[in-house]
C-alpha positions in Angstrom: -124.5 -140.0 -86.5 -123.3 -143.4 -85.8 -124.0 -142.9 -82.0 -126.9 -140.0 -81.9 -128.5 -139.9 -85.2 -128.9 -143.3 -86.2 -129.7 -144.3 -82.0 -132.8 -141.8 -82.6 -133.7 -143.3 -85.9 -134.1 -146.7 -84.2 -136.2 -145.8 -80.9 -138.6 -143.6 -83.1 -138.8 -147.1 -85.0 -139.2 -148.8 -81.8 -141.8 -146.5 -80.0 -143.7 -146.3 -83.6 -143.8 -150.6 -83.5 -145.4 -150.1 -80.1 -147.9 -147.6 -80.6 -148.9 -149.9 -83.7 -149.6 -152.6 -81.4 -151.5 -150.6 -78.8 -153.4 -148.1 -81.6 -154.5 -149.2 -84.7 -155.2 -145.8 -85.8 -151.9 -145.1 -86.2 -151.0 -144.4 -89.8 -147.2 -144.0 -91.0 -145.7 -143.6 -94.8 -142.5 -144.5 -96.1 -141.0 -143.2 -99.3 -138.3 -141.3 -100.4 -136.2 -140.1 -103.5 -132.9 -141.1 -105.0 -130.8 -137.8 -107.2 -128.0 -137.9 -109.3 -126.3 -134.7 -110.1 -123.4 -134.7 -112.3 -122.1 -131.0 -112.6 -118.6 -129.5 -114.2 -116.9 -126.4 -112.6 -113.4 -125.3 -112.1 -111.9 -124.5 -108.2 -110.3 -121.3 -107.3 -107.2 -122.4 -108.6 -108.7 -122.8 -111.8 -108.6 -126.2 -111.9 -111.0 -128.1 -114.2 -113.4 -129.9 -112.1 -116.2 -133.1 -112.7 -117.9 -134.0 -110.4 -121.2 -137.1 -109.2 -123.2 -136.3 -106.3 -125.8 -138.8 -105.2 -128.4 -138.6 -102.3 -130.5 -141.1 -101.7 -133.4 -139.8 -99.0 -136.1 -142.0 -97.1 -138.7 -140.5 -95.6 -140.8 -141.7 -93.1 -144.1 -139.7 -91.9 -147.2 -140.6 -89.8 -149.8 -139.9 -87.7 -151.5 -141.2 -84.2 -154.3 -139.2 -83.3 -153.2 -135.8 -82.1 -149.4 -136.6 -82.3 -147.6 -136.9 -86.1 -143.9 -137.4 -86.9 -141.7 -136.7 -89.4 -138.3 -137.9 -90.3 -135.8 -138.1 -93.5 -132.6 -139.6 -93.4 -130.0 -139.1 -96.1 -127.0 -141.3 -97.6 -125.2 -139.0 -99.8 -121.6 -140.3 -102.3 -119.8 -137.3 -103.9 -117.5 -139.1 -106.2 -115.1 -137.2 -108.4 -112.4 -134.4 -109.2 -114.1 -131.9 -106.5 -113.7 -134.6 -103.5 -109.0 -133.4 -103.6 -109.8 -130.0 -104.8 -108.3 -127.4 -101.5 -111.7 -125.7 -102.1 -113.4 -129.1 -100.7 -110.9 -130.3 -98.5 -111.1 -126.9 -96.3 -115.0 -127.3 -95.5 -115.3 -131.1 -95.6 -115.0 -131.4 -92.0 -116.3 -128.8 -91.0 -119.2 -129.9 -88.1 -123.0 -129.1 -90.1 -124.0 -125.6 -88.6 -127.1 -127.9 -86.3 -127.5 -128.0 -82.8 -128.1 -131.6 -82.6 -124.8 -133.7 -84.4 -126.5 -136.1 -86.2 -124.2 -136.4 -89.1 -120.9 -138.5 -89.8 -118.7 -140.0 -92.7 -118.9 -143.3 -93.3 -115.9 -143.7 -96.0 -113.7 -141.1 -97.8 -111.0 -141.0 -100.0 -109.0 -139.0 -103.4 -112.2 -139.1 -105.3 -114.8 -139.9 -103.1 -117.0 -138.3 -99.8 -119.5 -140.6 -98.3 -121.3 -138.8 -95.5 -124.8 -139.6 -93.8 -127.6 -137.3 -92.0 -130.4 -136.6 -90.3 -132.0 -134.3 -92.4 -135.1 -133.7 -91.1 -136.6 -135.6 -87.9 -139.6 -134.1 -86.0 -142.9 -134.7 -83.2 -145.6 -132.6 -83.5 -149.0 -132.5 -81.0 -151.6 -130.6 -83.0 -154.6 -129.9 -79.6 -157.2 -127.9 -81.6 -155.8 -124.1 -81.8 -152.3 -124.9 -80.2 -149.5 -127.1 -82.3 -146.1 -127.7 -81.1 -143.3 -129.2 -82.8 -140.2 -130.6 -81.9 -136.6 -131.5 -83.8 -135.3 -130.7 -86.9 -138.0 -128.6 -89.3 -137.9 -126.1 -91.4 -138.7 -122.9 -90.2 -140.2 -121.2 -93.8 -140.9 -117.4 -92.9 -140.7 -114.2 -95.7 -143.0 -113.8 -99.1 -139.7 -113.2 -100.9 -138.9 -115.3 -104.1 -135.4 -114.6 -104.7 -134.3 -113.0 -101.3 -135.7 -114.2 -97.9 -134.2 -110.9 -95.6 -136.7 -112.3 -93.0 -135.9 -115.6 -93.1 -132.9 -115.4 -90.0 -133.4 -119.4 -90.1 -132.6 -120.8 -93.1 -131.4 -118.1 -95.3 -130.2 -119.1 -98.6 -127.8 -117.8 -101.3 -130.0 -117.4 -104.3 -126.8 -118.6 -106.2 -126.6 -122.0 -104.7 -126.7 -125.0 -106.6 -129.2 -126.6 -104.5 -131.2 -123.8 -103.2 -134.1 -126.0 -102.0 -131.9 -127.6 -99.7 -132.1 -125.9 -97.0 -130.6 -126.9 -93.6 -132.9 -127.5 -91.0 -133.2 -125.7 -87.7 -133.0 -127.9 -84.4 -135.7 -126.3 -82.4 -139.2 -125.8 -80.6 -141.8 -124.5 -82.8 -145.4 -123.3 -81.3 -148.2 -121.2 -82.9 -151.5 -120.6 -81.6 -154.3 -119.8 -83.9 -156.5 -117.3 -82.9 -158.6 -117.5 -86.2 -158.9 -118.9 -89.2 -155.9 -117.0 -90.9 -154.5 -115.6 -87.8 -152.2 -117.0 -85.4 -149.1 -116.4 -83.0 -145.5 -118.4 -83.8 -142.7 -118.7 -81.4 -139.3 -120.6 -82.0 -136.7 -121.4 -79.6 -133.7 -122.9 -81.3 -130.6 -123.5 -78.7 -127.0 -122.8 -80.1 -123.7 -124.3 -80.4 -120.7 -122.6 -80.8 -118.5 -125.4 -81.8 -120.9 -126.0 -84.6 -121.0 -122.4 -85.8 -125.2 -122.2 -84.8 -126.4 -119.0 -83.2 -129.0 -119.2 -80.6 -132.7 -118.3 -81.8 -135.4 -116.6 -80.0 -138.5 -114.9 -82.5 -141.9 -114.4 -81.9 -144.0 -114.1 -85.5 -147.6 -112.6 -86.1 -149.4 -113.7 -89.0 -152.9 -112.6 -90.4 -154.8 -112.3 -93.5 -156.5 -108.9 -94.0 -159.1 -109.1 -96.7 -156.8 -110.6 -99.8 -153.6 -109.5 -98.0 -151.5 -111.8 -96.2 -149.3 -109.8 -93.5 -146.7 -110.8 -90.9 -144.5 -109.0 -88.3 -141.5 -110.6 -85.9 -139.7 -109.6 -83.3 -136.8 -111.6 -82.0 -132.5 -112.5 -81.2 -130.9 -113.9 -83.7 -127.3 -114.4 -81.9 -125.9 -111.5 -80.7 -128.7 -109.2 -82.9 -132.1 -108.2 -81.8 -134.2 -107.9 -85.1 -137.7 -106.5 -86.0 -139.2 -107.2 -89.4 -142.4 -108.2 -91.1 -143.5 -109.4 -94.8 -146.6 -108.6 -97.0 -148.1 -110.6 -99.8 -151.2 -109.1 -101.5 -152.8 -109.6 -104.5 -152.8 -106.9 -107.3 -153.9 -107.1 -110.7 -153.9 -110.3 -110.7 -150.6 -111.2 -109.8 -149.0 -111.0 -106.0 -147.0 -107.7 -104.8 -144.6 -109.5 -102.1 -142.3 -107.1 -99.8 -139.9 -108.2 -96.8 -137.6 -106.2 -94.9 -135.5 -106.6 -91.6 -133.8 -104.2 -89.6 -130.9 -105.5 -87.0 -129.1 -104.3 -83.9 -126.1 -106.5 -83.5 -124.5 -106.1 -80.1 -121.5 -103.9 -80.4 -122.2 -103.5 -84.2 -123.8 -100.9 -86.1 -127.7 -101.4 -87.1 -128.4 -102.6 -90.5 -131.5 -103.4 -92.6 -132.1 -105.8 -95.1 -135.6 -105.6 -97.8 -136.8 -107.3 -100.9 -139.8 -106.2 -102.9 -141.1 -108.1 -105.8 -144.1 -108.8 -108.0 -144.9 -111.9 -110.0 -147.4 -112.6 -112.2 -148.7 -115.3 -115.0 -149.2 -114.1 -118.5 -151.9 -115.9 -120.1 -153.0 -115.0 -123.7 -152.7 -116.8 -127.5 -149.0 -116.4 -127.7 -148.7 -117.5 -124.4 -151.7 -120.6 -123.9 -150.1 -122.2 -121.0 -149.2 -119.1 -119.2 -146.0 -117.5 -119.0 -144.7 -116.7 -115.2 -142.9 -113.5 -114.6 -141.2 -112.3 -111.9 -138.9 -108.8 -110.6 -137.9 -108.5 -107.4 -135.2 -105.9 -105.8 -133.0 -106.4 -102.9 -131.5 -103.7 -100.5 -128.5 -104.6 -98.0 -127.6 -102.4 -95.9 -124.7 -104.4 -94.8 -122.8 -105.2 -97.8 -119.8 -107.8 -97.3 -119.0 -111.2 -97.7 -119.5 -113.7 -95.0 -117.2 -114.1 -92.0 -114.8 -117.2 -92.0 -117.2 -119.5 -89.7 -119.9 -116.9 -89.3 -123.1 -118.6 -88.8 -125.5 -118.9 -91.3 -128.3 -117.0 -90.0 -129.1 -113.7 -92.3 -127.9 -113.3 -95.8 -124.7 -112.2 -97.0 -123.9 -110.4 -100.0 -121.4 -108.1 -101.6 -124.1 -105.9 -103.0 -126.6 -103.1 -101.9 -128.7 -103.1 -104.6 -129.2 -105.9 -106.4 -132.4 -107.2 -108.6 -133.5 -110.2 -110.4 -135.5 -111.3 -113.3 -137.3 -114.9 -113.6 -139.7 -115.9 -116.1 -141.0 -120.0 -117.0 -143.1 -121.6 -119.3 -144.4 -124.7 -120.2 -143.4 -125.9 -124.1 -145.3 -128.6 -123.6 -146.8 -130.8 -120.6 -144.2 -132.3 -120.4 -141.0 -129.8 -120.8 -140.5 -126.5 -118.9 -138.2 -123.7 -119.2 -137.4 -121.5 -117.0 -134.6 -118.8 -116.3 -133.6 -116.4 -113.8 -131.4 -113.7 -114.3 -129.6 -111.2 -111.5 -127.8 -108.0 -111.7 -125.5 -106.6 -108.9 -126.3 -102.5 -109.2 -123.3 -101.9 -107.6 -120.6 -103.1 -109.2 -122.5 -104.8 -112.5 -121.8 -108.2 -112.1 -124.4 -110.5 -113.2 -125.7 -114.2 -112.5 -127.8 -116.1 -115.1 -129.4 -119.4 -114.3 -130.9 -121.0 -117.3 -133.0 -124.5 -116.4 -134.7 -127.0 -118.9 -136.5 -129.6 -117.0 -138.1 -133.0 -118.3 -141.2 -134.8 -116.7 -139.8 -137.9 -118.1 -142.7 -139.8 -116.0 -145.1 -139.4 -112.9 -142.1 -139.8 -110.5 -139.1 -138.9 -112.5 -137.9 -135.0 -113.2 -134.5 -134.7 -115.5 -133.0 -131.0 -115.6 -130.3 -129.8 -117.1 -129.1 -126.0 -116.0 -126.1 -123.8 -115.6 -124.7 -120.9 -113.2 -123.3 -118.7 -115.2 -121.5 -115.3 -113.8 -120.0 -112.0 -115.0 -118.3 -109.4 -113.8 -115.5 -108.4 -112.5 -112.6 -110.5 -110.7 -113.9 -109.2 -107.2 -117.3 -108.1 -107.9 -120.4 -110.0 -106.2 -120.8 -112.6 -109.0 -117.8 -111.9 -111.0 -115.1 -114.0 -108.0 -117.7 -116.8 -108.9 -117.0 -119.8 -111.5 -119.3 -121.1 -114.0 -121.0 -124.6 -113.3 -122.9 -126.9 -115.7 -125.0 -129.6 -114.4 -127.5 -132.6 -115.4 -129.9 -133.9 -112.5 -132.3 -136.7 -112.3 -134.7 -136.5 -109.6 -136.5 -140.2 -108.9 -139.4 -140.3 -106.1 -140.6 -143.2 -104.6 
């Protein structure tokens, strides 16, 4: 990043200080949050494992009439046990799966990482009904809540300790909107084989019919052409979601992936704040684990039937609990993900969760170690 993603930082920085001078429309934002996430764990060799990460983020967004911008740029220190663990060492430099290399390390050692990265960094031109973007977005397609089978962009294991980080997707992003709920979506996101990124081509139709939100796409994800759609509708007062993808990978045999789930808020005396519940099922029709330096781009799992169970609820305004549970039909391992978080004030969020797995030794969620972590979240 020292010679690409830090050069961009500064001539956005540079042509944003001239169109201040020449525009005094021109609005821009900074801001940003800082996270500390101390978690315990042991590695596959069963070593006992503590462990600090901390990500400091600034964000900078704006506006100048029909052109807005986006960007958010992270310095991020793991310190502890985890840093000489073989399980870190073998991925630790290992390019990030982007197009664009906009990351580097800027000091390492026995106990400590210290990487930084262009996390997200966009230009969009919004002209009436057309809207183009430009950089690294997120690309946020699929209904589903647990499993995103549709999502070829940013697919993430629903087991990940940080599951709303979610790499972003070097690429060209246009939609047309032909109504008021309806448009058309097209990305183009190049590849890089030295970085482990398949090449992207999908076009995406996206309409609301009545109170039903539908979707269909058509695209190449790598070397697989893929067809799939989502549905969200509302039904007894809660939302029916379903997703499903079918795949022809060159040379390979088809596949399909779906997900169908309904959540819902209970609301009654016992319940006065309104107790969220969700179920959702997953099919894989191409059960395995993921290829040593396969690209990210679909999900990978052991299992072909799988489901999950979530449910949250305010104690009080100020303290939530939620908890998510997930069971592996096929060989009965199980994942449980049990989360108490604390508004501690308007900008501050404290959590304190686990991951907790069952099962057996090469089962889906059995192979996996138990982690226990605390996280303050501080925005700014």
């Amino acid at each position: 990043m020292r010679r690409s993603g830090v050069l961009v930082f500064l001539l956005v920085l540079f042509w944003q200080g001239h169109l201040d001078a020449a525009e005094p429309a021109v609005s821009s934002t900074f801001g940003g949050s800082y996270k500390n996430l101390l978690f315990h764990s042991t590695d596959t060799a069963g070593t006992s494992l503590t462990t600090d990460l901390n990500r400091l983020r600034l964000t900078w967004d704006g506006s100048a009439s029909v052109l807005s911008w986006y960007a958010a740029y992270d310095h991020e220190l793991l310190y502890g046990e985890l840093v000489s663990s073989p399980d870190f060492t073998a991925v630790a430099n290992l390019p990030e799966p982007t197009w664009l290399d906009a990351k580097s390390r800027i000091s390492d050692g026995s106990r400590h990482d210290w990487p930084h990265r262009l996390y997200r960094g966009w230009l969009r031109l919004d002209a009436g009904n057309v809207q183009l973007t430009a950089g690294r977005q997120r690309i946020a397609w699929g209904t589903g809540r647990i499993w995103n089978p549709a999502d070829r962009f940013n697919p993430v294991d629903p087991t990940a300790l940080e599951p709303s980080e979610k790499t972003g997707v070097d690429s060209l992003f246009a939609e047309y909107r032909y109504s008021g709920f309806g448009a058309v979506q097209f990305v183009a996101a190049p590849g890089k084989a030295s970085h482990n990124v398949s090449h992207k081509l999908a076009v995406r139709i996206r309409d609301t019919i009545g109170e039903t939100d539908v979707s269909m796409t058509v695209g190449k994800i790598g070397v697989e052409r893929v067809l799939g759609g989502d549905v969200a509708a509302n039904v007894a007062d809660g939302t029916f979601r379903v997703e499903a993808m079918q795949a022809w990978p060159k040379g390979g045999k088809a596949y399909a992936q779906a997900s169908i789930g309904y959540d819902y808020t209970l609301s009654n005396d016992a319940f006065p704040e309104g107790l969220y519940l969700l179920v959702e099922y997953f099919y894989n029709g191409a059960p395995g684990a993921a290829p040593v330096l396969a690209p990210v781009d679909r999900l990978y799992s052991l299992a072909r039937h799988a489901a999950a169970f979530s449910a949250g609820y305010d104690i009080t305004p100020l303290w939530r609990l939620d908890g998510t549970v997930i069971w592996d039909a096929s060989d009965n391992s199980r994942f449980f993900l049990p989360n108490l978080t604390w508004s501690a004030s308007e900008n501050l969020d404290i959590s304190l969760f686990a991951l907790l797995f069952g099962g057996k030794q090469v089962s889906e969620f059995g192979r996996r170690n138990n982690l226990y972590a605390l996280q303050a979240e501080i925005y700014f």
